[in-house]
C-alpha positions in Angstrom: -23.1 -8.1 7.5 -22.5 -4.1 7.5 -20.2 -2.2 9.2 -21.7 0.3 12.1 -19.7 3.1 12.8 -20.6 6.0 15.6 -22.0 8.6 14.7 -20.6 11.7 12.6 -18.3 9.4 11.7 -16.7 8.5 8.2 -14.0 5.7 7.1 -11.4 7.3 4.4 -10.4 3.8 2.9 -7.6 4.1 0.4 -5.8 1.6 -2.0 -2.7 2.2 -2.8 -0.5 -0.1 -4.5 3.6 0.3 -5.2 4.3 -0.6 -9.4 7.6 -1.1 -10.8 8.7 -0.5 -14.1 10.3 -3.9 -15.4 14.1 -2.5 -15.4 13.8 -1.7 -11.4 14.6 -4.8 -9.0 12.1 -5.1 -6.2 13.6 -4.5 -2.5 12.0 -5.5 0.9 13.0 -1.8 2.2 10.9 -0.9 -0.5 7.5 -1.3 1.5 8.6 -0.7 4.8 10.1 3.0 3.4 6.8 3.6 2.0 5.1 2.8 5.0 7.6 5.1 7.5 6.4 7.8 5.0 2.9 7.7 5.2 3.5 7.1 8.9 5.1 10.6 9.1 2.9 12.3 6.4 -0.4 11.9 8.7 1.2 12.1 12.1 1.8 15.7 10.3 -2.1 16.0 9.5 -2.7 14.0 13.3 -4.2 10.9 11.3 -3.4 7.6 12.1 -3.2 4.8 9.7 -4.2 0.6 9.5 -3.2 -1.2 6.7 -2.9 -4.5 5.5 -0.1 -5.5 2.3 -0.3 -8.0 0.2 2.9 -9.4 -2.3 1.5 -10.0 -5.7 3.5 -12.2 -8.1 2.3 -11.9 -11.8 4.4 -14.9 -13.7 2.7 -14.1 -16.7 4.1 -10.9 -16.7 7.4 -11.7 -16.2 6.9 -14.3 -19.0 6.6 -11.7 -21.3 9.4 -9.6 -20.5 12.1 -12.9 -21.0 12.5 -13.9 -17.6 
């Protein structure tokens, strides 16, 4: 199935994706500080913004690292 849009109009889709370097302990204000900026960062530009976040888990790499 495609998506329609109206006309004259084009989705800016963006992936962004928040990486720690092994030494820094995740925090749950983590994501929704990052959101709260990009919130304010396009209410700047008059842009609105939908997302969706997903917690990925990689045992493997923390495995490897001696955890």
């Amino acid at each position: 199935m495609a998506l329609q849009f109206r006309s004259g109009f084009k989705p800016n889709v963006w992936m962004v994706t928040l990486t720690y370097a092994p030494d820094v302990e995740w925090s749950p204000c983590h994501i929704s500080e990052a959101i709260q900026r990009l919130r304010k960062t396009l209410a700047r530009e008059k842009a609105k913004a939908r997302y969706c976040w997903v917690a990925e888990i990689r045992l493997h790499a923390r495995r490897r690292i001696g955890e």
